[in-house]
Wavefront OBJ file of the C-alpha trace (Angstrom):
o trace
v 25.541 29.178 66.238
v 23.046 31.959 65.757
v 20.312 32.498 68.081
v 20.575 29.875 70.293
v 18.522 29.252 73.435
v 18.596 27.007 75.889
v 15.748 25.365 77.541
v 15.343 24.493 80.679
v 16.949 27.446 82.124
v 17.822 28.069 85.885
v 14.806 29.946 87.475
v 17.058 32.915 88.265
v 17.809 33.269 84.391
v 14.626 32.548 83.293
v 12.970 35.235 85.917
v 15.894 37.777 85.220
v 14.932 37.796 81.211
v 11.260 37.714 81.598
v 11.068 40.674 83.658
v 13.064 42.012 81.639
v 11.131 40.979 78.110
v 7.837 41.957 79.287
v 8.674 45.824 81.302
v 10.321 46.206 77.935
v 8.169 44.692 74.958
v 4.836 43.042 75.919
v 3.201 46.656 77.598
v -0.198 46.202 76.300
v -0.404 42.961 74.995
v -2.733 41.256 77.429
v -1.666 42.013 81.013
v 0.338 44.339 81.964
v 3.699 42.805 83.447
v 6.301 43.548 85.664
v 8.605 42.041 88.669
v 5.639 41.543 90.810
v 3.035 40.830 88.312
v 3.218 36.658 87.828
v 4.378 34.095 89.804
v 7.295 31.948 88.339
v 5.347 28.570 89.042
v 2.576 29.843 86.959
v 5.099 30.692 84.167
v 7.183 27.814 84.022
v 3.376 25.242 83.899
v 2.791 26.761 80.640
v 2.718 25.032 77.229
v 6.027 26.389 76.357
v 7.874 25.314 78.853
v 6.158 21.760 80.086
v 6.345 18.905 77.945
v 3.314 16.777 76.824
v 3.413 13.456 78.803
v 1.031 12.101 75.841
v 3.206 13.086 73.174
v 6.818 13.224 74.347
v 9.036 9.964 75.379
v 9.322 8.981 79.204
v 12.821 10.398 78.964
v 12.077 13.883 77.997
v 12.040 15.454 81.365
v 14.897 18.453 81.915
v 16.042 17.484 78.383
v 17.566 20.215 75.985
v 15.777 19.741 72.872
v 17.998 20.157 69.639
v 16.717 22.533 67.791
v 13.896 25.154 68.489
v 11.599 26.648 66.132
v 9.470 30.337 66.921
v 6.512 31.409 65.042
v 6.487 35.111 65.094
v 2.778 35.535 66.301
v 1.308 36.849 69.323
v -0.022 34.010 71.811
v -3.639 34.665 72.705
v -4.256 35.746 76.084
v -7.474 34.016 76.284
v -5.782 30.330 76.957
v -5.581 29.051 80.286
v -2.928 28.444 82.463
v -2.320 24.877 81.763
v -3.859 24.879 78.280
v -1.703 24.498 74.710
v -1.109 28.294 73.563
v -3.624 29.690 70.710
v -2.160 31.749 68.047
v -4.256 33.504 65.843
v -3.036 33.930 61.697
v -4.363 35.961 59.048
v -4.945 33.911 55.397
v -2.244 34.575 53.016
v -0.080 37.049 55.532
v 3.394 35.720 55.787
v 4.688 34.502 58.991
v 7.885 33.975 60.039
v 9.502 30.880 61.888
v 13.051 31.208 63.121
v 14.963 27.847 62.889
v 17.039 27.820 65.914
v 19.812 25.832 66.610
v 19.692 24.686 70.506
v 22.681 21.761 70.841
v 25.392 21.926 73.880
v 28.594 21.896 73.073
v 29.371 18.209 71.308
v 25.839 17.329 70.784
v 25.013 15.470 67.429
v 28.495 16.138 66.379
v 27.590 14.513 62.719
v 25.616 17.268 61.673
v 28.063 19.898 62.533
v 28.706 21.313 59.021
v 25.925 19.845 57.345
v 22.377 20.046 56.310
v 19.189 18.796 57.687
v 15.415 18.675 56.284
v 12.855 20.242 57.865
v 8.712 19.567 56.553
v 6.754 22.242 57.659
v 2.867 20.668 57.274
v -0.764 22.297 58.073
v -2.619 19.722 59.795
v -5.970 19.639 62.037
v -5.934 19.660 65.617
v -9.537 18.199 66.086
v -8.918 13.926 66.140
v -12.341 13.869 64.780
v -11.017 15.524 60.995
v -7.815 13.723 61.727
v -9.265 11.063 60.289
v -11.322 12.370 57.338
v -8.215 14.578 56.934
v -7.914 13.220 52.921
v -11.815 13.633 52.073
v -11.625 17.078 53.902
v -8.379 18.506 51.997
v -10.049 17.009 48.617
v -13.029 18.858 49.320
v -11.258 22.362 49.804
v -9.182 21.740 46.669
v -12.427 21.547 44.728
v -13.462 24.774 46.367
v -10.050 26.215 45.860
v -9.021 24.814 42.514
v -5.679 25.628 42.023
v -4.857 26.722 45.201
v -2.668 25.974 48.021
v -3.076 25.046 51.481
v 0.641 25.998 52.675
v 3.246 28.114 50.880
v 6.576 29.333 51.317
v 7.347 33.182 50.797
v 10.860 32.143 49.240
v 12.105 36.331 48.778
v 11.764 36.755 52.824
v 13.009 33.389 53.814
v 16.563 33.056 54.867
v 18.981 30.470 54.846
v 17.145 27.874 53.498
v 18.153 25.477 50.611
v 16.239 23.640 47.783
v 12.375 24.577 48.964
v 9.585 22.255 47.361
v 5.899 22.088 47.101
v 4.620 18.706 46.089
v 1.658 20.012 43.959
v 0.053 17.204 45.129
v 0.628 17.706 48.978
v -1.312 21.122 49.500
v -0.389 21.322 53.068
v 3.505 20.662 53.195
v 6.567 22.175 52.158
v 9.855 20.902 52.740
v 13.547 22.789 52.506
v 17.325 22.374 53.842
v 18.903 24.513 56.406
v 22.376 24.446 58.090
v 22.366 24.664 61.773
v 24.957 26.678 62.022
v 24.094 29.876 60.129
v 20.842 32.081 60.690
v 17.670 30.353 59.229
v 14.489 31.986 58.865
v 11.453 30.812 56.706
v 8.278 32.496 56.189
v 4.877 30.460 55.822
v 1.760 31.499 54.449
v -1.798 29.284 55.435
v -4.181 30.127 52.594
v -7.117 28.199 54.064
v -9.434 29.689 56.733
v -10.311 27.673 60.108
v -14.030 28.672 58.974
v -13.672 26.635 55.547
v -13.778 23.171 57.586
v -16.631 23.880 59.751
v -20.195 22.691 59.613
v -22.524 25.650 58.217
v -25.126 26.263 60.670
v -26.699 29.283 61.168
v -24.086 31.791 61.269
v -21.056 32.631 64.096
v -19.176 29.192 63.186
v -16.302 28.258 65.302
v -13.350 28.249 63.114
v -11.232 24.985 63.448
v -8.056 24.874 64.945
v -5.498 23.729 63.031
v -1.494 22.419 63.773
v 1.944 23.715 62.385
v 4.048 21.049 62.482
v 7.691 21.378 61.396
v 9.635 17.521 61.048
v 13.492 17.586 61.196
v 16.098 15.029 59.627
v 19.152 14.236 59.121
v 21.275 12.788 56.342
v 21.368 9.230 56.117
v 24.668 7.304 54.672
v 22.898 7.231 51.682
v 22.667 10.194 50.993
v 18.933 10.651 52.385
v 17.058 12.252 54.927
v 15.617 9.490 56.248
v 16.898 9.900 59.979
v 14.323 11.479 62.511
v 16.016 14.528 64.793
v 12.987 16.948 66.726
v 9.245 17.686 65.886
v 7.397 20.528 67.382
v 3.793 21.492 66.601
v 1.841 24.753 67.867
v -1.779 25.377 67.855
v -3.147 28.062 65.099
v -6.464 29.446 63.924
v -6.148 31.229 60.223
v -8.524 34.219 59.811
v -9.683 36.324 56.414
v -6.803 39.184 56.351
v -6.901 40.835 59.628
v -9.442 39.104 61.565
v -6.620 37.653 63.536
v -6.081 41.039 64.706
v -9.289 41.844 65.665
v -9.669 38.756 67.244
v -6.170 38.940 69.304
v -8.204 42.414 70.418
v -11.463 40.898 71.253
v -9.511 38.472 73.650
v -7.716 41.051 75.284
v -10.564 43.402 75.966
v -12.931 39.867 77.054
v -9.485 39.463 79.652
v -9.475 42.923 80.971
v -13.116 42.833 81.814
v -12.050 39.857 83.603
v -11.817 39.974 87.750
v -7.811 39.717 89.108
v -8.604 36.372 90.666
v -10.197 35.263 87.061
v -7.383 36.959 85.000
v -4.842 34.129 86.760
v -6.127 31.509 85.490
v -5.167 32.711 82.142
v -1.435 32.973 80.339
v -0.480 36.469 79.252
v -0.217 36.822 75.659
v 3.446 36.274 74.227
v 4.853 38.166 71.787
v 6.462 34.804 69.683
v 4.837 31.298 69.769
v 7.366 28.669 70.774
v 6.818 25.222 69.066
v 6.765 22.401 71.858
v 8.276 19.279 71.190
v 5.638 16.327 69.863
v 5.683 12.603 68.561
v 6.767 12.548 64.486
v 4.126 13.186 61.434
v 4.075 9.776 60.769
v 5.650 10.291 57.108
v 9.272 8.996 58.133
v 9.658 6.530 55.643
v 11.570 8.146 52.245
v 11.687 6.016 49.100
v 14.579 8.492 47.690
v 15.252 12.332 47.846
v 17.391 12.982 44.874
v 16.952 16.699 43.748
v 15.121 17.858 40.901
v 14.612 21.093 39.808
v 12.622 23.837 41.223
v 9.100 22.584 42.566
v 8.604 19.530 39.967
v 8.815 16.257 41.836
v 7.364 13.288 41.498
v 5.715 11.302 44.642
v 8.097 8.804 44.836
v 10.863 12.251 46.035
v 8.414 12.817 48.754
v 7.892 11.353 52.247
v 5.478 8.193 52.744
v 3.679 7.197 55.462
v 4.079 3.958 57.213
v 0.975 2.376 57.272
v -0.488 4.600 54.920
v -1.065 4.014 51.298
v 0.027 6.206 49.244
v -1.309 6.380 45.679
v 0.661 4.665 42.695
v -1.495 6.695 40.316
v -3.129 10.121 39.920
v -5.618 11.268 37.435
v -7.682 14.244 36.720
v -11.547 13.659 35.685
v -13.901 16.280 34.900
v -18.164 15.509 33.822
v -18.460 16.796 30.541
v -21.936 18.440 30.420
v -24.221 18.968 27.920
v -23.590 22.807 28.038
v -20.166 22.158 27.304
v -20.835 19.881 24.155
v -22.688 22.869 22.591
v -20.385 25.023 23.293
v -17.823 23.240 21.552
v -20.196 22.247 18.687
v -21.012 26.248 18.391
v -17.087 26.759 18.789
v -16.020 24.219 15.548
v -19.008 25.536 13.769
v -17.450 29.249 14.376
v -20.637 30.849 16.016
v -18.938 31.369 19.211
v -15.547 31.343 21.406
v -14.859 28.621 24.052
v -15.046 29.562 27.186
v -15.788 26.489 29.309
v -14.292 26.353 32.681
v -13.804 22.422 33.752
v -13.163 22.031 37.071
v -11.735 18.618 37.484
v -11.499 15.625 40.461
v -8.445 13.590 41.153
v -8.704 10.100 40.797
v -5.871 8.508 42.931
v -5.325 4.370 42.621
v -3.384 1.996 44.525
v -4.255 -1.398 42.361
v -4.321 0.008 38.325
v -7.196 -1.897 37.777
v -10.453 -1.265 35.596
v -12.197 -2.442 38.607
v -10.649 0.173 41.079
v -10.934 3.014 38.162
v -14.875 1.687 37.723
v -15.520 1.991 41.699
v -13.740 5.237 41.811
v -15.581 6.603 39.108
v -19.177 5.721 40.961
v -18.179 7.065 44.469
v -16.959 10.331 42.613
v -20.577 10.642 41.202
v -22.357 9.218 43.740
v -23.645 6.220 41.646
v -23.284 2.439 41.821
v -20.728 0.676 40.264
v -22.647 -1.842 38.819
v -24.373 1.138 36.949
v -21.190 1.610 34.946
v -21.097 -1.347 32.220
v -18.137 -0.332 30.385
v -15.342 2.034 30.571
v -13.866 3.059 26.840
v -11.429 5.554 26.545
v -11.741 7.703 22.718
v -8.846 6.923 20.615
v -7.749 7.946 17.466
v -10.463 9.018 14.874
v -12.711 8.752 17.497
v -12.989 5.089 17.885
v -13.669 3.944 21.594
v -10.933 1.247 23.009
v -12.038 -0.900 25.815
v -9.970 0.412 28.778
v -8.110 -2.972 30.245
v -5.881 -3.267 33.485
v -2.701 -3.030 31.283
v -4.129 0.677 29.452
v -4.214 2.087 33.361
v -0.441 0.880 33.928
v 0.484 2.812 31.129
v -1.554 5.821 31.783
v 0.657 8.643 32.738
v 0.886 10.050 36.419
v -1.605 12.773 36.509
v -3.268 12.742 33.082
v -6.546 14.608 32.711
v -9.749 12.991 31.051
v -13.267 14.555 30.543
v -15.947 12.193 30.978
v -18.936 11.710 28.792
v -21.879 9.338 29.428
v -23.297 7.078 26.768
v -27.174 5.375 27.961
v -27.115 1.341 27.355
v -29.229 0.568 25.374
v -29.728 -2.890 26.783
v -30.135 -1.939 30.594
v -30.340 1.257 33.072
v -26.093 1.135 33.176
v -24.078 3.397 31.393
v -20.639 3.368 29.026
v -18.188 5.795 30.408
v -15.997 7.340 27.705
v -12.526 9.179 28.803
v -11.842 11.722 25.718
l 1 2 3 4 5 6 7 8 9 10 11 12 13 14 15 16 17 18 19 20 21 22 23 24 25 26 27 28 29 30 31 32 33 34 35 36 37 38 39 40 41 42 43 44 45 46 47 48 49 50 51 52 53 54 55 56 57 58 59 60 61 62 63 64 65 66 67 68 69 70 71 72 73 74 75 76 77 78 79 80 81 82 83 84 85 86 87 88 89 90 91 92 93 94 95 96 97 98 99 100 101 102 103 104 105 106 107 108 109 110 111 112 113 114 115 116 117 118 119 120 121 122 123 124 125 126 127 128 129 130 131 132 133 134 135 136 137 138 139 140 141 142 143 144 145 146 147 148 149 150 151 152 153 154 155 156 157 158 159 160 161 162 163 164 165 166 167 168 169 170 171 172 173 174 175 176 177 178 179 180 181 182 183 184 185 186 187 188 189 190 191 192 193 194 195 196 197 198 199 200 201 202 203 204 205 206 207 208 209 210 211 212 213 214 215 216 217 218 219 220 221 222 223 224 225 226 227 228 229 230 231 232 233 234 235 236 237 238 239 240 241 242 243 244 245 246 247 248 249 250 251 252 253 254 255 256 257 258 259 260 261 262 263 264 265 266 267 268 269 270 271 272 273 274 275 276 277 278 279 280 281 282 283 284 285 286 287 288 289 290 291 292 293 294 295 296 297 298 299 300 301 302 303 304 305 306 307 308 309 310 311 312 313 314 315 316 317 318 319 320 321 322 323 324 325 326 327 328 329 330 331 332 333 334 335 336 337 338 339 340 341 342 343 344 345 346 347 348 349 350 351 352 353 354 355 356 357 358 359 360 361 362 363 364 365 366 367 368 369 370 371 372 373 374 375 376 377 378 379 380 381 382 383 384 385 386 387 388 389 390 391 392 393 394 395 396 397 398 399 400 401 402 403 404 405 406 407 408 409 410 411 412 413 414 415 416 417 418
């Protein structure tokens, strides 16, 4: 089984390779290490090698975890001792993350020869955008139309099987791997830590975010349904090569530093070692059958227990009054169309008018009871009454532009779908 590495390891071993690793690879990369440089207790408290009490079951201690996943990113050396490691990412650079396979012999003997899922998600590490985590992922996607959060460089990646994007999942990818032969897939985070941080008055603190990769296995059904290892690691992303410059900064702030200050800190690492934590809590499949390339519909992808998940997507955009003329001066001939729409999705649970009418009113920051009616144009133009049975019908991520018509009768307004 290729590359695999065992952890916890007998202090002898694990002292042995270290020295070893850093005199021959980490000169230069915060401290400067050798056989007398660190103390093995201070090594062995780090992130990496404890396990989180908060996150982890009761039984987890001197456990050999099943698999084991690397980022190949420096560590920062500007984390204390018995602090989560920091890794620093530039936007859009691809990153790799070796799948490792770390069973004993005779361990989970049913995958032996088979597959297993892994979902690689961007989440944020601050419990405070935890949960606005939906309103703060819509509002980059407005920013960012067309754009993704997470993406997979498929031409580097190795040994993976059937990747997918859910188009409507910015910030997860999912692919299968087999155990047994070398796995590699590279990642690219196209969203900045910056982007989700209050404006002030300049220097913002980026945001730190999570990579979290979820593994399964096959259920008798065919689907993976069945939970094996999760392991997250803490990231900030960077415009193209400000982690760099940052990963410098930290190193120059440490070797400023005073030798009783410096140990407090961990030395940078060359890799960034995931450590184990509790399961995204998306570990309820409806079904998994393949389909083709990246098209897949939201009942192929994972949902959340306790979360809803919406039956219905659709895409709205405000027509303005700029646009009509445009389009007026278009038919008329006296001038190409050009109007960029930038358009909102609209997701609903119930298919009701109702739920479409109070959608519509948060979207645009009016009341609901300012929106009488809700007519969507048919043909020759007519305007049909849009009814709880129209919405059922309407197809998963269709695309409307709005237009306003004044009521004549009162201060509410008709809102027309064309």
């Amino acid at each position: 089984m290729a590359w695999a590495l065992k952890l916890p390891l007998t202090d002898e071993v694990i002292e042995s390779g270290l020295v070893q690793d850093f005199d021959a690879s980490l000169s230069g990369i915060g401290q400067e290490l050798g056989a007398g440089a660190y103390s093995m207790s201070d090594v062995l408290a780090l992130p990496i090698f404890k396990q989180e009490e908060s996150n982890l079951p009761p039984d987890s201690d001197n456990k050999i975890l099943p698999f084991q996943y690397v980022l190949c990113a420096a560590t920062s050396p500007a984390v204390k001792l018995h602090d989560e490691t920091l890794t620093y990412l530039n936007q859009g650079q691809s990153y790799e993350i070796r799948m490792l396979d770390n069973r004993k012999i005779g361990e989970l003997p049913e995958i032996t020869g088979k597959m297993v899922k892994s979902i690689i998600r961007v989440v944020f590490h601050d419990r405070r955008l935890q949960y606005t985590e939906h309103q703060q992922l819509e509002g980059w996607r407005w920013n960012r139309p067309g754009d993704r959060i997470l993406d997979l460089d498929i031409p580097m990646s190795v040994g993976i099987i059937d990747p997918r994007a859910n188009p409507t999942q910015l910030n997860t990818v999912e692919f299968l791997w087999d155990p047994s032969k070398r796995t590699s897939v590279f990642i690219q985070v196209h969203c900045i830590s910056t982007e989700f941080t209050m404006r002030k008055h300049g220097g913002e603190k980026g945001v730190p975010f999570r990579i979290q990769i979820d593994t399964f296995k096959e259920n008798e059904n065919g689907e993976y349904t069945e939970h094996l290892h999760s392991a997250s690691c803490q990231v900030k992303v960077f415009k193209p090569k400000g982690a760099d410059r940052k990963q410098k900064t930290d190193r120059e702030k440490m070797e400023k530093r005073a030798p009783q200050e410096k140990e407090k800190y961990q030395p940078s690492y060359e890799t960034t070692i995931l450590t184990e934590c509790s399961p995204w809590p998306e570990v309820t499949y409806v079904n998994n059958s393949p389909s083709p390339g990246f098209n897949s519909t939201h009942n192929s992808f994972p949902v959340a227990e306790g979360v809803v998940r919406p039956r219905l997507t659709i895409y709205v955009c405000q027509e303005s009054q700029q646009a009509r003329e445009q389009q007026t001066k278009h038919e008329n001939g006296d001038a190409a169309a050009n109007t960029f729409f930038v358009y909102h999705a609209i997701y609903l649970e119930e298919l009701t008018s109702a739920e479409l009418t109070e959608k519509i009113a948060q979207l645009f920051n009016i009341s609901p009871r300012q929106i009488n009616q809700i007519f969507k144009q048919g043909p020759t133009g007519i305007h049909v009454l849009v009814s709880d049975e129209m919405i059922q019908n309407f197809q998963d991520e269709v695309c409307f532009v709005l237009d306003t018509m004044k009521d004549d009768t009162n201060d509410g307004y008709h809102i027309i779908l064309k």
